[in-house]
C-alpha positions in Angstrom: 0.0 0.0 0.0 1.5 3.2 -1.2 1.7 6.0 1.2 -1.3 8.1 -0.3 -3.3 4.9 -0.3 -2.8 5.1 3.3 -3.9 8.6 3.9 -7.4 7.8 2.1 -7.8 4.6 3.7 -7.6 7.1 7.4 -9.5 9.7 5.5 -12.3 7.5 5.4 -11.7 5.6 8.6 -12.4 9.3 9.9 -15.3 10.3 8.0 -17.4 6.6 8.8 -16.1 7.5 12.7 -18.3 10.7 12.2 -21.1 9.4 10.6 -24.2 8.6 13.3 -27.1 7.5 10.4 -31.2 7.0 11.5 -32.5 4.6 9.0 -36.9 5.3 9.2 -38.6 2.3 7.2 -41.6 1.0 7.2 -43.2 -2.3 6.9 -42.9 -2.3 2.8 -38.9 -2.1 3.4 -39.0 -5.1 4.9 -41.1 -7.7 3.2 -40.1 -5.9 -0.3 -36.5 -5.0 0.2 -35.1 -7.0 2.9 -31.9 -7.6 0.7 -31.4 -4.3 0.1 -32.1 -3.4 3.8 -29.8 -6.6 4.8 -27.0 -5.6 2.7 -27.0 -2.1 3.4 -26.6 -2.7 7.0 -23.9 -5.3 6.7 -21.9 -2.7 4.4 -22.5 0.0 7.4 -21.0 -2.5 10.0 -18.2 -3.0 7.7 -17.5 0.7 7.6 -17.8 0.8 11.6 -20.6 2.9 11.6 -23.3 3.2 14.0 -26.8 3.0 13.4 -30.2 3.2 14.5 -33.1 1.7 13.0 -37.0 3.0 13.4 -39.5 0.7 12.8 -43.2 -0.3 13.3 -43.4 -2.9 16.0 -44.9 -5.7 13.8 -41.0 -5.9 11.4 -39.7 -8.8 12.2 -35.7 -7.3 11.9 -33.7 -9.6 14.1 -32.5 -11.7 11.0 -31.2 -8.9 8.4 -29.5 -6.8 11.6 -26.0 -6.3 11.8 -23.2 -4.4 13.9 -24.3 -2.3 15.7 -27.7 -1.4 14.9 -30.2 0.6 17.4 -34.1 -0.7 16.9 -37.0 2.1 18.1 -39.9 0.6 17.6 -42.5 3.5 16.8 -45.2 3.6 17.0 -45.8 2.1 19.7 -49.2 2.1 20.2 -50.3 3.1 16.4 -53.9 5.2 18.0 -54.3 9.0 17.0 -54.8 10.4 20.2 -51.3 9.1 21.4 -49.4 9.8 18.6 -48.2 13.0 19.7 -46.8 11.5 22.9 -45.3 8.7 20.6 -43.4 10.9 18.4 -41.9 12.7 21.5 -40.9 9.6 23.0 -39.2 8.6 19.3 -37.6 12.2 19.4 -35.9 11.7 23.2 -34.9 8.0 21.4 -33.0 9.4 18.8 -31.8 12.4 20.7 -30.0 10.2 22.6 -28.4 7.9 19.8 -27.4 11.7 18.0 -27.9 11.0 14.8 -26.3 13.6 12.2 -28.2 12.7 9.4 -31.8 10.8 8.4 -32.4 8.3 6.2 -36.3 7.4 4.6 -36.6 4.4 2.9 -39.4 4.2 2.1 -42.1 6.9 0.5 -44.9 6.3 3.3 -42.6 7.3 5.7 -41.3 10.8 4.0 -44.0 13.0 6.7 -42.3 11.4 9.1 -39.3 12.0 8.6 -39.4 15.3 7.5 -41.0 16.2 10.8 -38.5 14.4 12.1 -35.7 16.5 10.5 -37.4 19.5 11.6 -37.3 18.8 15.2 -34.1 17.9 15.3 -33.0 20.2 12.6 -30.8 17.5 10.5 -30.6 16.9 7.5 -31.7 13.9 5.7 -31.8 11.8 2.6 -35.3 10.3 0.9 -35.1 6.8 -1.1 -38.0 6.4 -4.1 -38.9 3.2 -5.5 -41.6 4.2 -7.3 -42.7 6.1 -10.0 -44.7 8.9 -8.6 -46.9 9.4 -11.5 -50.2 8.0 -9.9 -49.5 9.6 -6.5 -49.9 12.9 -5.0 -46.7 15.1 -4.5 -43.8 13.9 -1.7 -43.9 15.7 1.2 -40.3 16.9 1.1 -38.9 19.6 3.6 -36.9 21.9 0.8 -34.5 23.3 3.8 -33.5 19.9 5.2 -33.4 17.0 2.3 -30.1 17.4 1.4 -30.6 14.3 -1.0 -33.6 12.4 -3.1 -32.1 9.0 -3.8 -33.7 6.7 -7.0 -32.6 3.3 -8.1 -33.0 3.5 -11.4 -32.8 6.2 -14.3 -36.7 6.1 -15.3 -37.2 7.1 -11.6 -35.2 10.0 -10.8 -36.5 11.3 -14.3 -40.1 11.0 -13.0 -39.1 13.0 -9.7 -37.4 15.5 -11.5 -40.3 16.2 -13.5 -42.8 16.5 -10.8 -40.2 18.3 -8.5 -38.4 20.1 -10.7 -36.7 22.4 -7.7 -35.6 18.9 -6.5 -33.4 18.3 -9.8 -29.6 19.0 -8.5 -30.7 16.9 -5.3 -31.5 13.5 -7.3 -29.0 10.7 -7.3 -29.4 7.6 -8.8 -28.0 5.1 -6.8 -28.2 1.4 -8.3 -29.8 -1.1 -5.5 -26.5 -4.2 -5.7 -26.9 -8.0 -5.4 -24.6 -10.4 -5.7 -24.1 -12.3 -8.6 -24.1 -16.2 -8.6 -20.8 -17.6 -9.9 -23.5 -20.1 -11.8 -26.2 -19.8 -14.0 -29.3 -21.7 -13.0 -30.8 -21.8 -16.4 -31.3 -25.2 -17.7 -28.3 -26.6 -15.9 -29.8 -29.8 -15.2 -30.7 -31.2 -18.8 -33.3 -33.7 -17.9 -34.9 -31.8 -14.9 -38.6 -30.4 -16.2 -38.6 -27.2 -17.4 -39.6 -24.9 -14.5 -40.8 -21.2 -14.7 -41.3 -18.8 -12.0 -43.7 -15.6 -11.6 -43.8 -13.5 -8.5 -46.3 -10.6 -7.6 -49.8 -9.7 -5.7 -52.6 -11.8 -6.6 -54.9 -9.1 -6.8 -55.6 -8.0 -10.4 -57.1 -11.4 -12.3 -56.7 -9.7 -15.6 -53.1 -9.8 -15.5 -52.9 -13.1 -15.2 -55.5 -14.3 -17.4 -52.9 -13.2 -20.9 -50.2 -15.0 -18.9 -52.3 -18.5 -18.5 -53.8 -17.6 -21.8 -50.3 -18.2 -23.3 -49.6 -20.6 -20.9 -52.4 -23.0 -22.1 -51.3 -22.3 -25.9 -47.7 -24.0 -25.0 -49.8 -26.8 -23.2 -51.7 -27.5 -26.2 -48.3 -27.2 -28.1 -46.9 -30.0 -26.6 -44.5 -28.4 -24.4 -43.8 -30.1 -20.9 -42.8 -27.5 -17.6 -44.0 -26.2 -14.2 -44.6 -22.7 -13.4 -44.9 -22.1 -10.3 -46.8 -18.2 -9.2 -45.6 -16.9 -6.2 -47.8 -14.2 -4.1 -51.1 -13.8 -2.2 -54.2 -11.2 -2.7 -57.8 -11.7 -2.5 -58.2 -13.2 -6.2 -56.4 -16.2 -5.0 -59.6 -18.6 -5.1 -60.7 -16.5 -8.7 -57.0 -17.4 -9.9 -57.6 -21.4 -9.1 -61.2 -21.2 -11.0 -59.3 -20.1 -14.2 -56.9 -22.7 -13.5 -59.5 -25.2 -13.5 -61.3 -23.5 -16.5 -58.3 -23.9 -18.9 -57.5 -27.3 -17.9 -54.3 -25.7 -15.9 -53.9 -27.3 -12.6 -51.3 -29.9 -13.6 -48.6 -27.3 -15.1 -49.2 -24.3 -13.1 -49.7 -23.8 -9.0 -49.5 -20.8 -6.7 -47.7 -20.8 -3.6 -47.6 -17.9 -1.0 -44.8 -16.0 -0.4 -41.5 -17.7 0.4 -38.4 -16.8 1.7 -35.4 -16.9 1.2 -36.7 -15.6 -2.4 -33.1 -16.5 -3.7 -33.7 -20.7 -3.4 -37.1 -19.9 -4.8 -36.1 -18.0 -7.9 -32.7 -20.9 -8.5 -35.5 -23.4 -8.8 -36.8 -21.7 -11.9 -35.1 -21.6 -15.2 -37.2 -18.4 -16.7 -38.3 -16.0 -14.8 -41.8 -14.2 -15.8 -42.5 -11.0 -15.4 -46.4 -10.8 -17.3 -46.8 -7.1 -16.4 -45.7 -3.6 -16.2 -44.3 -2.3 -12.3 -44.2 0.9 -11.2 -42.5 0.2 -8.2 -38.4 -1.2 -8.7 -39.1 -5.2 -8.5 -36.4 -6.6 -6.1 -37.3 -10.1 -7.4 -36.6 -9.1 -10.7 -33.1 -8.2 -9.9 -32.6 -11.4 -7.7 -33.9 -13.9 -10.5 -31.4 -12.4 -13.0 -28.5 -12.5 -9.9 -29.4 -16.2 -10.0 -28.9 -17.0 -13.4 -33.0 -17.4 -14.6 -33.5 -16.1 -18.2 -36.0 -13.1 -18.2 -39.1 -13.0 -19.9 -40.8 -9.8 -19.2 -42.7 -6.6 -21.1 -41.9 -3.3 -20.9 -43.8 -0.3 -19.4 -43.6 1.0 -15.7 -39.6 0.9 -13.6 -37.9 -1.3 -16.9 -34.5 0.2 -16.9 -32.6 -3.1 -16.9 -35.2 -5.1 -19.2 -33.0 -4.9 -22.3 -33.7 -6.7 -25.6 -31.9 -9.9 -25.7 -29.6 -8.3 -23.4 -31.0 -9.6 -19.9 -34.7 -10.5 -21.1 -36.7 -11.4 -24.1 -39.8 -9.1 -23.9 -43.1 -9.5 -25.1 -46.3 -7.3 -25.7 -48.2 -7.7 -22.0 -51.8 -7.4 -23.1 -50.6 -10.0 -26.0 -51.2 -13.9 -25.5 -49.3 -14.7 -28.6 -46.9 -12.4 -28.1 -46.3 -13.7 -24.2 -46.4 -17.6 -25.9 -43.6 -16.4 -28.7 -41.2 -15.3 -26.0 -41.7 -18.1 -24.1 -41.3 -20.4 -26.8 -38.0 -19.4 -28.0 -36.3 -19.8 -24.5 -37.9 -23.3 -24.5 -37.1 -24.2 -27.9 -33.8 -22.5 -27.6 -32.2 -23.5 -24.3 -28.5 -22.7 -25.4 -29.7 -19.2 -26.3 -31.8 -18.9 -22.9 -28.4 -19.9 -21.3 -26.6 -17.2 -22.7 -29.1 -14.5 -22.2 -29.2 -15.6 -18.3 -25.1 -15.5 -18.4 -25.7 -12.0 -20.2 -28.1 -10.4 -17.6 -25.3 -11.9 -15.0 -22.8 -10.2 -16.6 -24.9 -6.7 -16.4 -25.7 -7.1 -12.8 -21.7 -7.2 -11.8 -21.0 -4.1 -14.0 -24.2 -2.0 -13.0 -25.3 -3.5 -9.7 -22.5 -4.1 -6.9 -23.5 -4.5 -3.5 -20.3 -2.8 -2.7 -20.7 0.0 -5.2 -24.4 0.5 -3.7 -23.1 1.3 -0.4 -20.2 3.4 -1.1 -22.6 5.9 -3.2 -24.7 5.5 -0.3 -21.9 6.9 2.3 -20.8 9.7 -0.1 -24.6 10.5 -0.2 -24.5 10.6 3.8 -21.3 12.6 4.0 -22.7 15.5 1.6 -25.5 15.9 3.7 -23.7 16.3 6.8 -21.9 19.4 4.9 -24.5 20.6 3.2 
């Protein structure tokens, strides 16, 4: 190590002593982006840096917490005539950890916080994972966020557009995974052919294209699973259609499961049969596996690249849907290579390390800002 390499590595040593960060999340962080929440923490710990984490009282966040991490529960009795006293007891919490700078993760949490910042006049920085196009404004306090962080490009465009004074304050910070070494695609020859789909089961109509297709490859000939991974009140309307189109021996629905990762290795193409407007987690971890991607475009697509990392197909298309699917099945070598592909595009654009060094620099300019 050269003698300037030395100085930096101090340098930082310093700046991570002096960085105290709140993290405010909310139920969504956790059962959506518990990898991102598990590998931001473990990239603080690395760094040495203290933290506190604010949470409702129903997060389960004894698995993904590391170093150490502070946990307020708040609120703690979610009534409206004890909220006040709640937020004061949250504010003598974190007055006593001395925090120098707030972190939302998630959007339903931004009042919060920026009441938050407020009180103990500090500055802090906002994560968006969605596209804001069918909400109302973000309650933003223009004094104190020092930063608006988005995870992908189509994002922080939307935000700047609707906040335009937020422009120069908008950083687009890729969320990192790590890559498998392996790609799960077709790697076992004479294994079925298994296909994996993962979102709320709560709009029927997006599914119906999906099993539309589905059925088309069934009458084809072809032989696979696919297995639908979520929960919502259509559940039982989703098994009738099953049984209408003669489904239930190639495709079954499961509830959530977890770890997502062994979930998403069983599958050798990943689905995704609609447009999101909220970054997709799974999406990211099922081309970190090594799944080829079959999705459409529309909504938070920014890594859904034409035979690049997915083949894509027109959503409100059953043909379309069935043509997609039918060239990864009738061209496994080709699946295999667009899997590899996708890998190889997650290790240049999405590193966990990358992720939380931009996410430390974001920390350290709000301190001086």
């Amino acid at each position: 190590m050269t003698s300037q390499e030395k100085k930096d590595l101090v340098s930082r040593e310093r700046e991570n002593k002096s960085l105290r960060p709140a993290l405010i999340i909310s139920k969504d962080t956790v059962s959506d982006y518990e990898i991102f929440l598990s590998h931001l923490l473990v990239g603080l710990a690395d760094a040495s840096i203290p933290v506190t984490l604010v949470c409702p009282p129903t997060c389960d966040v004894d698995s993904i917490i590391s170093g150490a991490v502070e946990v307020i529960r708040y609120p703690i009795v979610d009534l409206p005539f004890v909220e006040r006293l709640d937020r004061n007891r949250l504010v003598e919490r974190l007055v006593k950890f001395k925090p120098n700078v707030l972190h939302c993760l998630c959007e339903s949490r931004a009042s919060l916080t920026r009441w938050l910042a407020q009180e103990l006049r500090l500055p802090y920085v906002l994560t968006v994972n969605s596209l804001q196009r069918h909400r109302g404004r973000l309650p933003i306090s223009w004094r104190h966020c020092a930063a608006v962080i988005a995870p992908t490009g189509s994002i922080a465009a939307d935000i700047a557009r609707i906040h335009p004074r937020l422009a120069e304050r908008i950083e687009q910070i890729n969320i990192g995974t790590f890559v498998e070494q392996d790609c799960m695609c077709f790697s076992e020859p004479s294994r079925l052919a298994s296909m994996v789909t993962a979102q709320s089961l709560d709009n029927v109509a997006g599914f119906e294209t999906l099993f539309g297709a589905v059925r088309h490859l069934v009458i084809g000939g072809y032989e696979f699973m696919l297995v639908v991974m979520g929960a919502g009140r259509l559940e039982r309307p989703l098994w009738k259609l099953l049984a209408a189109l003669d489904l239930l021996q190639t495709v079954t629905i499961v509830p959530w499961m977890k770890p997502w990762r062994s979930v998403l290795a069983a599958g050798d193409i990943f689905i995704q049969p609609q447009p999101v407007d909220v970054f997709n987690p799974l999406l990211l971890e099922a081309m970190g596996v090594g799944s080829a991607v079959a999705a459409c475009k529309g909504g938070v697509d920014d890594f859904i690249i034409a035979d690049q990392t997915a083949v894509v197909f027109d959503p409100d298309d059953e043909l379309s849907i069935k043509a997609s699917l039918q060239r990864l099945l009738d061209r496994k070598e080709f699946a295999r290579q667009l899997a590899k592909s996708s890998q190889a595009y997650l290790r240049e654009n999405h590193s966990v390390s990358e992720m939380v060094t931009a996410i430390l620099l974001t920390y350290r300019k709000a301190q001086n800002s």
